[in-house]
C-alpha positions as CSV (number, residue, x, y, z in Angstrom):
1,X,38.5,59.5,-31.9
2,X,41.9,60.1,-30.9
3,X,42.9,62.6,-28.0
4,X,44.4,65.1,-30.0
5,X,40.8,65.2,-32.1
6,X,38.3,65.8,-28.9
7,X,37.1,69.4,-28.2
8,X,37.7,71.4,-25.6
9,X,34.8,71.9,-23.2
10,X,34.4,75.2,-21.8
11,X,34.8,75.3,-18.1
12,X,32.2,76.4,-15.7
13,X,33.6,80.0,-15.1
14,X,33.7,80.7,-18.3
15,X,30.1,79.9,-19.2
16,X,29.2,81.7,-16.0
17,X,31.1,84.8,-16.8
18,X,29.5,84.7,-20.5
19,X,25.9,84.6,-19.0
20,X,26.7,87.1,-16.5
21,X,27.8,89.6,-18.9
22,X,24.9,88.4,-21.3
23,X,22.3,89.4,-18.7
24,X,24.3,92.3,-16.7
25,X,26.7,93.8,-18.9
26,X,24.7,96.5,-20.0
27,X,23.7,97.5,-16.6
28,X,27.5,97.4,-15.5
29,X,28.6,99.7,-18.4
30,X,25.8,102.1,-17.5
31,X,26.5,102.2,-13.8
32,X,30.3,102.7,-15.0
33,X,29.8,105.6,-17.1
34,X,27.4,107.4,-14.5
35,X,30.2,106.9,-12.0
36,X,32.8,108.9,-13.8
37,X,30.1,111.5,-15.2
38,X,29.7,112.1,-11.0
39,X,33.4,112.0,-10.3
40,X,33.9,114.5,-13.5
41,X,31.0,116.3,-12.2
42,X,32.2,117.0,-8.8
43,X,35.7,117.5,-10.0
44,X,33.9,120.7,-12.1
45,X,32.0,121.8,-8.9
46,X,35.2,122.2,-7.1
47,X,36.8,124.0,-9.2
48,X,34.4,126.3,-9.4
49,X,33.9,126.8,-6.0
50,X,37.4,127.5,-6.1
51,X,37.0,130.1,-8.9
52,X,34.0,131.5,-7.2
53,X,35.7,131.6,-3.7
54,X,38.9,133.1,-5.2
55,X,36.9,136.2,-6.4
56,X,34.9,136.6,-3.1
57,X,37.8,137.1,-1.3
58,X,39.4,139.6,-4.1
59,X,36.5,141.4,-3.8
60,X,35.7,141.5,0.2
61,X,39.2,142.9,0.2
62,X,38.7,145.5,-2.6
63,X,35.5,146.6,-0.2
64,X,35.7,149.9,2.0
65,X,32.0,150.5,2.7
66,X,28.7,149.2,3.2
67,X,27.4,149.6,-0.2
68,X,30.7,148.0,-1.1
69,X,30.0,144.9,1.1
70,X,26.7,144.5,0.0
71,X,27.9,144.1,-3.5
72,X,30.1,141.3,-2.3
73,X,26.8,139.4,-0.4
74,X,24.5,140.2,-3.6
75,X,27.2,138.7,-5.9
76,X,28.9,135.7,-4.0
77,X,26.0,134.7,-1.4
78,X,27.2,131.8,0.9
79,X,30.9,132.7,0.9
80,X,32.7,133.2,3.5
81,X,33.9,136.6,1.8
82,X,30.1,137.4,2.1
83,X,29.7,136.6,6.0
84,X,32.5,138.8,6.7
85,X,30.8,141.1,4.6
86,X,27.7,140.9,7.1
87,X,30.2,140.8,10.0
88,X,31.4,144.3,9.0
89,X,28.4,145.8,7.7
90,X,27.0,145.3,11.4
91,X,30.3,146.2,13.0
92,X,30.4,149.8,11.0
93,X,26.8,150.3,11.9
94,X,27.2,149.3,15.5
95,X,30.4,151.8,15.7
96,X,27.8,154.1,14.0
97,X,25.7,153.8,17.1
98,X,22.9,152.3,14.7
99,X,22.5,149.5,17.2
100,X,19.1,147.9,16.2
101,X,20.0,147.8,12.2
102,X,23.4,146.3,13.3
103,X,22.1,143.6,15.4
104,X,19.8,142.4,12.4
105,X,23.0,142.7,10.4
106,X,24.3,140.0,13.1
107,X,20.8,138.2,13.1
108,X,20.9,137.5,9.8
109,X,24.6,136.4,10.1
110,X,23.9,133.9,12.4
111,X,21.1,132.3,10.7
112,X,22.6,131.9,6.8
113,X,26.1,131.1,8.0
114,X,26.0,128.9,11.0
115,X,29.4,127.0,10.2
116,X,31.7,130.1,9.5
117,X,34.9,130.5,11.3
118,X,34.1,133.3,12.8
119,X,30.2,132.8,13.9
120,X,31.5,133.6,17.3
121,X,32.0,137.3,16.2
122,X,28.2,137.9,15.5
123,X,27.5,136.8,19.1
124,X,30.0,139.0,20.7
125,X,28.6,141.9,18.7
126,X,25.2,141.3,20.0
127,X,26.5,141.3,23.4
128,X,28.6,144.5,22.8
129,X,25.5,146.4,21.4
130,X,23.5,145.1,24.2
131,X,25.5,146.4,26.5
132,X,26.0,150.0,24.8
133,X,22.4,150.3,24.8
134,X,22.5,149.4,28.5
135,X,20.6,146.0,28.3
136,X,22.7,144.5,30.9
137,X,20.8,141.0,30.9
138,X,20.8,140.4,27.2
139,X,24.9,141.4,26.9
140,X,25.2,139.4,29.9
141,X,23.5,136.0,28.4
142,X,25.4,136.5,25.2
143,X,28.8,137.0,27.0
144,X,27.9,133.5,28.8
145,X,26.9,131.6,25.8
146,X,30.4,132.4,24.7
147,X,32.1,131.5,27.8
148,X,30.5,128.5,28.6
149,X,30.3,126.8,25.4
150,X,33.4,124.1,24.3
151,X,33.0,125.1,20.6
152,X,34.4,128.5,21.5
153,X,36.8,127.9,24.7
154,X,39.6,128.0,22.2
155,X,38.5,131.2,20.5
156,X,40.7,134.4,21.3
157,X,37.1,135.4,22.1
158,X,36.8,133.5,25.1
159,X,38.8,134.5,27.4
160,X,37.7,138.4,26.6
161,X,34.2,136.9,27.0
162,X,34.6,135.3,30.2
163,X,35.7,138.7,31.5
164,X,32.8,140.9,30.3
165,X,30.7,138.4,31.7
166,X,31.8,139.3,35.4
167,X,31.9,143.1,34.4
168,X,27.8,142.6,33.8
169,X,27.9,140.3,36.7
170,X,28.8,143.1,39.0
171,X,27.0,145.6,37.7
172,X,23.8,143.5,37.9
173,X,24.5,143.2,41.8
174,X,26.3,139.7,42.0
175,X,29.6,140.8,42.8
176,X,30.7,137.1,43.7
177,X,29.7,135.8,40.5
178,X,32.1,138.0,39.1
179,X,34.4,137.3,41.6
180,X,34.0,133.7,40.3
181,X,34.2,134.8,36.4
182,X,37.5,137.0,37.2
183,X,39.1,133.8,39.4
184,X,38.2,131.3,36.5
185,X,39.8,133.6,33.6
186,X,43.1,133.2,35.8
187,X,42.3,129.4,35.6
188,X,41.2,128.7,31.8
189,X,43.3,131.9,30.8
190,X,46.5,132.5,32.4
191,X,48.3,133.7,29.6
192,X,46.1,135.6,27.5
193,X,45.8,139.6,28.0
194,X,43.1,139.5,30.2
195,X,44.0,137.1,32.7
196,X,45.7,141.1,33.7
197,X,42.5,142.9,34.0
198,X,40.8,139.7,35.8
199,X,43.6,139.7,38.7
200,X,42.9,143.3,39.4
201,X,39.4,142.9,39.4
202,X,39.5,139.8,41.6
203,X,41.8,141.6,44.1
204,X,39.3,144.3,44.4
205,X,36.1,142.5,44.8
206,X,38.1,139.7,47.1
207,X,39.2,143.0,49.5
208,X,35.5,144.5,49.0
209,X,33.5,141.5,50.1
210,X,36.2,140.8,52.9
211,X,37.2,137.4,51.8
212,X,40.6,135.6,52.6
213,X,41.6,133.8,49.5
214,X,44.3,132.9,48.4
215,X,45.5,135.0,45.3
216,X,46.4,132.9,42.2
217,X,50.0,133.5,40.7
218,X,49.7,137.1,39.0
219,X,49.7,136.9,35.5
220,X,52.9,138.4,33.9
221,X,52.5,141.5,31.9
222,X,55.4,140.2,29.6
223,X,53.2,137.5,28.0
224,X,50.0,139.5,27.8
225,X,49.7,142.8,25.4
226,X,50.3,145.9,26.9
227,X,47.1,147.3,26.1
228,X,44.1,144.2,25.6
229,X,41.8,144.7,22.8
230,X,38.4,144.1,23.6
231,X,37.5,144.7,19.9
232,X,36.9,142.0,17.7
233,X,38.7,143.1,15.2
234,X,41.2,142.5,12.2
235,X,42.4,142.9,8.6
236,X,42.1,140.2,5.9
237,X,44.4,138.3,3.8
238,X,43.0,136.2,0.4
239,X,44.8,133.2,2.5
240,X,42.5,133.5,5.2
241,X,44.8,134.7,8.0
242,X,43.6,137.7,10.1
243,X,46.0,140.2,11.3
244,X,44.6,143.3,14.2
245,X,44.8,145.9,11.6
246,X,41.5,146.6,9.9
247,X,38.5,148.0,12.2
248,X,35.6,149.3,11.0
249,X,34.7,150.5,13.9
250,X,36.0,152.4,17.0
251,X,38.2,150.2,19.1
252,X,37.9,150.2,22.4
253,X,41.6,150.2,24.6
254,X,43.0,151.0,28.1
255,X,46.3,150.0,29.4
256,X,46.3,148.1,32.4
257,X,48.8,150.0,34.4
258,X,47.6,153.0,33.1
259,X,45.4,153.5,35.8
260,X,43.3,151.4,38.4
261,X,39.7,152.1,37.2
262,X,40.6,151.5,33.8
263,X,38.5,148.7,31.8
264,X,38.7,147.5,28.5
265,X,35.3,148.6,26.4
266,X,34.0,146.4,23.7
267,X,33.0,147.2,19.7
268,X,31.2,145.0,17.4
269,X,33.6,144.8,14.8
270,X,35.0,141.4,14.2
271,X,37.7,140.2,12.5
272,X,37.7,138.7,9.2
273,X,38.7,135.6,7.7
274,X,39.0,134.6,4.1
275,X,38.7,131.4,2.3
276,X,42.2,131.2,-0.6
């Protein structure tokens, strides 16, 4: 037999590409197909989170009341349109002076939404009820796990916290723990608006227990607002920005050069935050 008359043999690869697609080929083109039915699948989910998220926040801001925000946390539970629903049902019942029906408000806050932006609010609100109902120790513990935990240092809480948290100190008889509250707002804080109340305060409890320290730089009044808003508070945008417009509650203000006695008073209405 002449050259041009043999067969061609197959070659390995080939046989072994035949036998693997003889034994396996069904399995891939399964597998395949479930893939893309779980990429179209989570493609669908988002978008309807999307959709879903889109009308929370429509409808958060179309809300005035509580019977308003409860519609919004009956119809789009585990939104973050719904926890700043719970966020201002609790702050309109704390301004109310309902304190115990607002603080289960912010219980029930603080367990369902854990990881919203503004978890930080609830705990402030529990410390501002606390201390309106004069419960000096629980205000004070929920001022401090504010101020002394990193995943708030960089919340426009903190520094607001920080300060209340040498207010209680004093008025629970350690006036050098708030001395060291007031000194370490200066430090962590020097240009936010309280870093102004926190030098006065320091001043007067360094001249009160007799000490001779050295007074930190005083903060300028130019970079800090003219009258510090312990409150909270804020409007909402479908974006998600917050802007200090919106309170349900009674905000608490004093300018700082007002008068000497003056102090800032806390409310429990937060601000809000919406997912677009």
């Amino acid at each position: 037999m002449s050259s041009d008359q043999q067969l061609s043999v197959p070659s390995l690869t080939a046989v072994q590409v035949e036998l693997f697609w003889a034994r396996h080929g069904k399995k891939v083109l399964v597998g395949s197909a479930l893939v893309l039915l779980i990429l179209v699948g989570i493609g669908a989910y988002l978008g309807y989170q999307a959709v879903r998220n889109s009308r929370a926040a429509k409808a958060f801001v179309g809300a005035h009341d509580i019977k308003d925000w409860e519609s919004v946390i009956r119809r789009y539970p585990g939104t973050i349109a719904a926890g700043n629903a719970y966020l201002q049902i609790a702050g309109t019942q704390a301004a109310n002076g309902q304190y115990s029906e607002s603080d289960k408000s912010y219980q029930t806050f603080i367990k369902d939404y854990s990881s919203h932006p503004l978890f930080v609010n609830a705990l402030f609100g529990l410390a501002s009820n606390a201390e309106a109902e004069g419960k000096t120790d629980d205000a004070l513990k929920y001022y401090s796990d504010i101020s002394s935990s990193n995943r708030y240092s960089s919340d426009y809480l903190a520094p607001m916290a920080l300060y209340y948290q040498g207010r209680m100190s004093e008025k629970s008889g350690k006036p050098k723990d708030a001395l060291q509250d007031f000194e370490e707002v200066l430090q962590r804080y020097p240009q936010s608006a309280m870093a102004v109340w926190a030098r006065r305060d320091a001043d007067r409890l360094t001249a009160k227990l007799g000490l001779n320290v050295k007074a930190a730089p005083r903060p300028s009044a130019a970079g800090a607002s003219a009258t510090p808003q312990a409150s909270p508070s804020g409007s909402v945008s479908p974006q998600g920005s917050t802007s200090p417009e919106v309170s349900p509650s009674a905000q608490g203000s004093a300018s700082p050069v007002s008068t000497a006695t003056a102090t800032p008073q806390p409310t429990a209405s937060p601000r809000s935050t919406l997912e677009p």
